[in-house]
C-alpha positions in Angstrom: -35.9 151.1 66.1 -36.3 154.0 68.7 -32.3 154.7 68.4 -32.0 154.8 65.5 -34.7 158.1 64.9 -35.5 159.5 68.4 -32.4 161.4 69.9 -34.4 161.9 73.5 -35.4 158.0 73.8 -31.9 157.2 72.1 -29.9 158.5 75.0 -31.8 156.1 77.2 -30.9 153.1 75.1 -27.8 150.7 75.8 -26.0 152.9 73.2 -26.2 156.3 74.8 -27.2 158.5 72.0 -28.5 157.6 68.2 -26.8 155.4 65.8 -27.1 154.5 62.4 -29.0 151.4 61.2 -25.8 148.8 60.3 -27.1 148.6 56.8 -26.3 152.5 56.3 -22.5 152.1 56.6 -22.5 148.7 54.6 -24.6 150.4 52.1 -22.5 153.4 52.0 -19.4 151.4 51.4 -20.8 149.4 48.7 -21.8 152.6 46.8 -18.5 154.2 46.8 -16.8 150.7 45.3 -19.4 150.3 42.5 -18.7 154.2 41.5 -15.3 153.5 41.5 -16.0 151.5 37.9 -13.6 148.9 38.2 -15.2 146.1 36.5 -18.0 148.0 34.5 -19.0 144.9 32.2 -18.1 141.9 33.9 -20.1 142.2 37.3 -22.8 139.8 36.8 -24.1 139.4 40.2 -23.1 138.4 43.7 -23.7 135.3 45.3 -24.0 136.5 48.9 -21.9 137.8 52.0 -20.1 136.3 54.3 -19.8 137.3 57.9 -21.4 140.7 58.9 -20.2 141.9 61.3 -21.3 145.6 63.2 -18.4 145.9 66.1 -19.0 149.4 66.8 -22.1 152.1 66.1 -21.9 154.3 63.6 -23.2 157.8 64.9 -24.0 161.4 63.4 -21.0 163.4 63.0 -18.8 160.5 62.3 -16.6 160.2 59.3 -16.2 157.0 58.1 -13.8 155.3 55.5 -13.6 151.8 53.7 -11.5 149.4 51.8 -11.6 146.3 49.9 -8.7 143.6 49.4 -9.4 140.8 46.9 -8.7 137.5 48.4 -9.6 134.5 46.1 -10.3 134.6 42.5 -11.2 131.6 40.7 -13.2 129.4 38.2 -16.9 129.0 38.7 -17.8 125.6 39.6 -21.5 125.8 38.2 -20.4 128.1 35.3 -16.8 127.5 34.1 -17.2 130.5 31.5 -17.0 132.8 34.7 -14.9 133.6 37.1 -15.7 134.7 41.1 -13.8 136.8 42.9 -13.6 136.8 46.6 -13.4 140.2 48.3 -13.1 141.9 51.9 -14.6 144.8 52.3 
């Protein structure tokens, strides 16, 4: 996508200038909470995501930040040996 790459057609695009791809920023975040090594043997895999969102664009020269609250843990239903943990990121 033509914003995302070419600065000149960028500036003509609804956003006014380049942005990021959405995935960058998510990608970003989840990198910096795996190499925090919180759970280093117990992460199996993940069952999905909920509710991606983009509400702004990221753009160069921005600094961002993230965060993560855990908000359910529980039993497996399918695997009662294992647990799942909800998070917001």
């Amino acid at each position: 996508q033509y914003y995302h790459v070419d600065p000149v057609a960028a500036q003509k695009s609804a956003f006014g200038g380049l942005i990021s791809s959405g995935f960058h920023p998510l990608s970003l975040s989840m990198r910096l909470f795996f190499d925090l090594n919180l759970w280093p043997d117990s992460v199996i895999a993940s069952p999905g995501m909920e509710n991606v969102k983009w509400l702004k664009p990221m753009r160069p020269g921005d600094t961002i930040r993230a965060a993560a609250e855990v908000i359910e843990v529980r039993v497996s239903s399918s695997t009662p040996d294992r647990g799942v943990v909800m998070m917001e990121h």
